[in-house]
Every structure is written in structure tokens, then in C-alpha cells.
C-alpha positions in Angstrom: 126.7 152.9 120.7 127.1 151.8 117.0 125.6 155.2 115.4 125.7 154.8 111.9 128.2 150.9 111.9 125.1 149.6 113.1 122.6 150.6 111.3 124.4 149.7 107.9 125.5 146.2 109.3 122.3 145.6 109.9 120.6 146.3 106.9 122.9 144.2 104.8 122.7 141.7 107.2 119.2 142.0 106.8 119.7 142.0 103.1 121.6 139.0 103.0 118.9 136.9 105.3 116.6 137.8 102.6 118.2 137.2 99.8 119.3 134.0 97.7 122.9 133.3 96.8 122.6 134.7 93.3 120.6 137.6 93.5 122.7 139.0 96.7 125.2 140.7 94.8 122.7 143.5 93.2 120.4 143.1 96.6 123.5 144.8 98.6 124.3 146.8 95.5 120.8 148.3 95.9 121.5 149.4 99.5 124.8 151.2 98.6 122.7 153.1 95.7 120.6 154.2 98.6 123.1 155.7 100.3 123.9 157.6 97.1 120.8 159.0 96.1 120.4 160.0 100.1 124.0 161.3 99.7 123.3 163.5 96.6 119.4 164.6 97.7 121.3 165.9 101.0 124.1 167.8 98.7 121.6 169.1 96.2 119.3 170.3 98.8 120.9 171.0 102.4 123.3 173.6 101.2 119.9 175.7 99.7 117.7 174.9 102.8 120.6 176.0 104.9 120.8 179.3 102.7 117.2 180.1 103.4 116.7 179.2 106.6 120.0 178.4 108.8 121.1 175.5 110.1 118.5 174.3 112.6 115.6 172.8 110.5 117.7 170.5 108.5 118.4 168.7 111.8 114.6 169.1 112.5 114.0 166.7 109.3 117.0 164.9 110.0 115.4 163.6 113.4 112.2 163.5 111.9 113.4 161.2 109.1 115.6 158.8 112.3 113.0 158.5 114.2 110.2 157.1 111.3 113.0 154.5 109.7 113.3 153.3 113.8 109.5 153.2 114.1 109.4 151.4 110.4 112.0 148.8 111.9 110.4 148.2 115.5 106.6 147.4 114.4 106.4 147.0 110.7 109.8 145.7 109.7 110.0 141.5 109.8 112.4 139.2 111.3 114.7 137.6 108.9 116.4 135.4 111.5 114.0 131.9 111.2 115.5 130.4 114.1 115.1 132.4 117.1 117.7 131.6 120.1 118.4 133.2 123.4 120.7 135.7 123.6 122.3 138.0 126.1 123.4 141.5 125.6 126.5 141.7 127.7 128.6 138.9 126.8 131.6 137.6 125.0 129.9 135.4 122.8 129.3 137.7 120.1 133.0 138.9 119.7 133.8 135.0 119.9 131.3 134.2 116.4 133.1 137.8 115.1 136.7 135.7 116.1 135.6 132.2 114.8 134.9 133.3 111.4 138.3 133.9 110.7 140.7 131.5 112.7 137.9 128.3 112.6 140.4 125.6 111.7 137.3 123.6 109.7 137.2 126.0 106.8 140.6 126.7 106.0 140.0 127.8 102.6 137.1 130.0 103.5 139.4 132.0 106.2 142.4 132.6 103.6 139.2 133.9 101.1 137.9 136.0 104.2 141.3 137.9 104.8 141.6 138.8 101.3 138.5 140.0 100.8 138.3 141.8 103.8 142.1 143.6 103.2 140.5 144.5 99.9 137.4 145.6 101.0 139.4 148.0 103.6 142.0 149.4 101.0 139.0 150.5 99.0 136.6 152.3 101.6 140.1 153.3 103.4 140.7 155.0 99.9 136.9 156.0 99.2 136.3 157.9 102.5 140.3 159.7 102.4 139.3 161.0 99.2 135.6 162.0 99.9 137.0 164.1 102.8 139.8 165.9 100.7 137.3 167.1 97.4 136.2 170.3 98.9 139.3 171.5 100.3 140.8 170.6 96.7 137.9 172.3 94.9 138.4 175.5 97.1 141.6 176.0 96.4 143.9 177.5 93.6 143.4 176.8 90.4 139.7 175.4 91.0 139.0 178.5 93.4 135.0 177.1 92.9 132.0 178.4 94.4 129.5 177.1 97.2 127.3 176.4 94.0 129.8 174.5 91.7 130.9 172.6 95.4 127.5 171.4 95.9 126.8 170.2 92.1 130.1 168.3 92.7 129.5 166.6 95.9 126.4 165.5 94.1 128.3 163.9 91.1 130.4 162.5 93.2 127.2 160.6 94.7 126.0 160.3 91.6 128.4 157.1 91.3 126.3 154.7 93.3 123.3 155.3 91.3 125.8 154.5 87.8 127.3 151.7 89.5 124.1 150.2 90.1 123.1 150.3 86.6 127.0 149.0 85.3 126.8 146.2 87.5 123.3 144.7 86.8 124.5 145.3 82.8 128.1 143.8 84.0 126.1 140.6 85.7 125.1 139.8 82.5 128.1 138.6 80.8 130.6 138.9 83.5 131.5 137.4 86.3 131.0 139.6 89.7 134.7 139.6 90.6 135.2 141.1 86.8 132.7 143.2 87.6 134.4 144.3 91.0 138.0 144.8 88.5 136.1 147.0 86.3 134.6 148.7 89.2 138.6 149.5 90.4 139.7 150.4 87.0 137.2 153.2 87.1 138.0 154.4 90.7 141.6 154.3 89.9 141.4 156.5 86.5 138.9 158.8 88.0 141.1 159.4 91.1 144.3 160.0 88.5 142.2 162.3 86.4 141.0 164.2 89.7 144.7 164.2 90.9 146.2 165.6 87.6 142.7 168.3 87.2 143.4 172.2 86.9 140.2 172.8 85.3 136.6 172.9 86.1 136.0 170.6 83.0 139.0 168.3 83.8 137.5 168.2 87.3 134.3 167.0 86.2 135.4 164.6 83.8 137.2 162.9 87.0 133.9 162.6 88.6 132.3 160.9 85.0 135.5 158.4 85.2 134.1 157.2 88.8 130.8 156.2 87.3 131.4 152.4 87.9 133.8 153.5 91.2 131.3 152.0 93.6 130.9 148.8 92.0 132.8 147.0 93.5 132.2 147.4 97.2 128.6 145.5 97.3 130.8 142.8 95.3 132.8 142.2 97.9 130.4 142.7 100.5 128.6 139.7 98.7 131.4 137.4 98.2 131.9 137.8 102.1 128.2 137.0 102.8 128.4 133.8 100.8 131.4 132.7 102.6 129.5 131.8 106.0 126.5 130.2 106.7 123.4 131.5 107.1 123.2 131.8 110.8 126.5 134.4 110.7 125.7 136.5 108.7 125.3 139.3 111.9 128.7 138.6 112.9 129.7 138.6 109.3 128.9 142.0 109.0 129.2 143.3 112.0 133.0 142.7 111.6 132.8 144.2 108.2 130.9 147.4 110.0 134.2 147.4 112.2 136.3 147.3 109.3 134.9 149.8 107.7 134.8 152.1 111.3 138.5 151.4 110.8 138.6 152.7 107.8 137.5 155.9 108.2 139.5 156.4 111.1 142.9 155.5 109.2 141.6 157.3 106.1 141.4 160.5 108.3 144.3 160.2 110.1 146.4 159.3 106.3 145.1 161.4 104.0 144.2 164.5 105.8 147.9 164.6 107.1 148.8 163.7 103.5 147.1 167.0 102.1 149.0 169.6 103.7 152.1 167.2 103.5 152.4 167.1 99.5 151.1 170.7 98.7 154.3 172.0 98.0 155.1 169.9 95.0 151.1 168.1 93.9 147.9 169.5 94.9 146.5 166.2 93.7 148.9 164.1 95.2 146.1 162.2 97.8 144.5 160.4 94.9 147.0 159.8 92.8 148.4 157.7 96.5 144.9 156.7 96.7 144.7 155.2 92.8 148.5 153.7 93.6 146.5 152.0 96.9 143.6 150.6 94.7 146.3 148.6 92.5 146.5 146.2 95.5 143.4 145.0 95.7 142.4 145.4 91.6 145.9 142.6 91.3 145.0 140.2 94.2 141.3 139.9 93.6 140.9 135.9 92.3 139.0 135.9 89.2 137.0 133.1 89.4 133.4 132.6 91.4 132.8 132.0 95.4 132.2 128.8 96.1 130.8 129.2 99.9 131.5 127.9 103.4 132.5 124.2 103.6 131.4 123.4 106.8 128.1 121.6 107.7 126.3 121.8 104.8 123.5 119.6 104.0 123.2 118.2 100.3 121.0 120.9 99.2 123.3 123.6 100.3 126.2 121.7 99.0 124.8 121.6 95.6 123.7 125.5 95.3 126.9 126.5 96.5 128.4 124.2 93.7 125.8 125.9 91.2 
């Protein structure tokens, strides 16, 4: 019923309603380090708990943990939508706002922005999530052959990336531009993913993960430029179509790489991110350098001139 989508789409959408046009970009970069410091706590921490007392109370703490952030939302948490309107819950209304955000003939220039951005933003999770999935059946085998131990202090490097990007990008924001800040954010994934690709060594291997310390910089750049392509009342379906991209994403990233692993064994271990870092280029050579300029459509003077600031 949405699961995990959902909850993310939400949050940023939350994030977004809450949120002026200029501090937005590090507001949703914020959220992705949260995911990273859950990410690497969970790494750092499951596979011990797990050692010492199997596999049932991490779920225990797992529901315990669901069920406060649910209670936190329902009675504590407060509306960001100003404007309340009736709603139904079956209908085709929503997947019609979804639809009109990309074919609306009034914003022409907004739609083409929209596509691009979006195609980016799927070759990069696409790319993020295929690789994720391949890093312990790379680290297991021959010539890493590494331990539960040495698995676990990876995975947690690896997380380790959304706390560095945070800190790159509000440094970045200072003298860059956020789409330059998104290009440096690729240049990073793609090195670290050729280093990975090429590593035979425990040091090498590590030294990949170092590369990808600005890897998830770019993602909450994107996600930003999207936001500040629609209004304020679409936000929702703004990002409930990015949480069904991004559902998409790890479905084709499954079906792609993990068939690509077995595939290339023969003649490159590694051979999944180097494909991966080749993917990247896409996106890193189509991303316009220059700044977002908004939605066009009905915007009163005020709006007009912040989007023009």
C-alpha cells in the first residue's frame, strides 16, 4: 500500500511545503542524510545485535521504532498544506495532477525541464540501488574473500556518503551553483564506482568508498530543482511521481544489474559499476548548468519575482 514510496514522498513533500525556494535544496539534502546515518546505525549495529541475540528482537525495535514515527505524525506532526480541500480516496483525480504535471500545454518549458530532470534523477538511483545490491556479493568473493566484520564496516562507509555529501553540498552552496554542485556530486559517484570496479584489494576497496564521499549530492539537487518546478499546491503529486520513479528504479536496477553480475564474471568481477559509472555520464553531460527558474503558470507578482531572484 505504498510501504516505504510513501513514506519518503511524503516527507519531502512535507519538506518542500515547509521550506522556502532557497533553503530547499539542503532542507531535502538533510532528509537523504537521515537515511544515511539510519542506514549506517542499522549496518554498524544489526549485524552485532543479530550475533548476540538472533534475528527476532531487531524486528521488535524495528516495529517499536514504525509505530512511534506513525504516532509522531498522527497527533504531534502539523499540516503543511494551508489550504485544505476535499478529497476522495478512490479516484482518478490524483493520477490526473501526477499526468498534468508533465503534458500541461501552459508550461512548456517547465515539462521539457521536468523530463530531464526526472530521466536523470532515475539513471542515478537506477545506478545507486544496482550497485548497493551488488557490494556484498563483490566483497565476498575472490580476491576480497572479506569477513562478516570487514562487510559490515563497509556497508557502513558506504552510508557514510550521505552524511559527507551533506557537509560538500552546504560548503559547495557557497560558491557554486546547485546544478555544479549536483556535477561534482556525479564526478564523485562515477570515480568511486571505477575505482570499486577496478579494486583487488581491501585498501583499493576502501578507497572506492572515500571517492563516493560527495556520491549522494546530487540526488536532493535534483529532487529540489523538481520541487521548484510546480507550484506550491503540487508538490504531493510532484513527489509522489518521483516516489514512482524511484519504485521503478529499484525494480529495473534489480532486474539489470543482478543479471549483469553473473553475466560478466568471466572476464570483470567489477564490471556492474564500471556499466554503472558509463550510465552516470548521461545525466553528468545533459544536466543544464544554469539556475531553475520555476513554474510559469499563475503566478502572482510576488511569486514571479522570487522565482526571478
Amino acid at each position: 500500500m505504498g510501504d516505504y514510496n510513501l513514506i519518503l514522498a511524503s516527507c519531502f513533500a512535507y519538506a518542500a511545503d515547509t521550506s522556502d525556494r532557497q533553503a530547499r535544496t539542503f532542507r531535502v539534502a538533510i532528509l537523504e542524510a537521515c537515511l544515511g546515518i539510519a542506514g549506517m546505525l542499522a549496518s554498524i549495529g544489526g549485524g552485532q545485535w543479530r550475533k548476540a541475540q538472533g534475528y527476532i528482537n531487531p524486528f521488535w525495535l524495528v516495529l517499536a521504532t514504525s509505530l512511534a514515527a506513525a504516532l509522531y505524525a498522527a497527533f504531534c506532526l502539523q499540516e503543511s498544506v494551508k489550504q485544505q480541500k476535499p478529497a476522495k480516496l478512490f479516484t482518478l483525480s490524483h493520477y490526473k495532477a501526477v499526468y498534468r504535471l508533465y503534458v500541461a500545454p501552459e508550461r512548456l518549458s517547465s515539462r521539457r525541464k521536468l523530463a530531464l530532470y526526472s530521466l536523470a534523477f532515475f539513471l542515478l538511483v537506477t545506478v545507486h540501488f544496482g550497485s548497493r545490491d551488488l557490494f556484498v556479493l563483490y566483497e565476498l568473493g575472490s580476491p576480497l574473500c572479506w569477513s562478516a566484520d570487514l562487510i559490515g564496516y563497509g556497508s557502513a562507509a558506504s552510508y557514510l556518503a550521505y552524511l559527507s555529501s551533506l557537509g560538500g553540498l552546504r560548503l559547495l552552496q557557497l560558491c557554486l551553483q546547485d546544478t555544479w554542485v549536483a556535477e561534482i556530486g556525479l564526478i564523485s559517484n562515477i570515480s568511486g564506482l571505477v575505482v570499486i570496479s577496478l579494486a583487488a584489494t581491501t585498501p583499493l576497496m576502501f578507497t572506492g568508498y572515500g571517492i563516493l564521499f560527495l556520491s549522494m549530492a546530487a540526488t536532493p539537487v535534483i529532487r529540489a530543482k523538481l520541487s521548484k518546478l510546480v507550484s506550491e499546491m503540487e508538490q504531493g503529486a510532484l513527489f509522489a511521481s518521483v516516489a514512482c520513479v524511484e519504485g521503478l528504479c529499484s525494480l529495473v536496477a534489480t532486474g539489470v544489474f543482478n543479471s549483469l553480475y553473473p553475466a560478466s564474471l568471466h572476464f570483470m568481477r567489477g564490471f556492474p559499476f564500471l556499466f554503472g559509472a558509463i550510465i552516470l555520464l548521461i545525466p553528468a553531460l545533459r544536466m543544464p548548468p544554469r539556475r531553475c527558474v520555476g513554474s510559469s503558470v499563475r503566478e502572482n507578482p510576488r511569486d514571479r519575482k522570487a522565482n526571478q531572484e
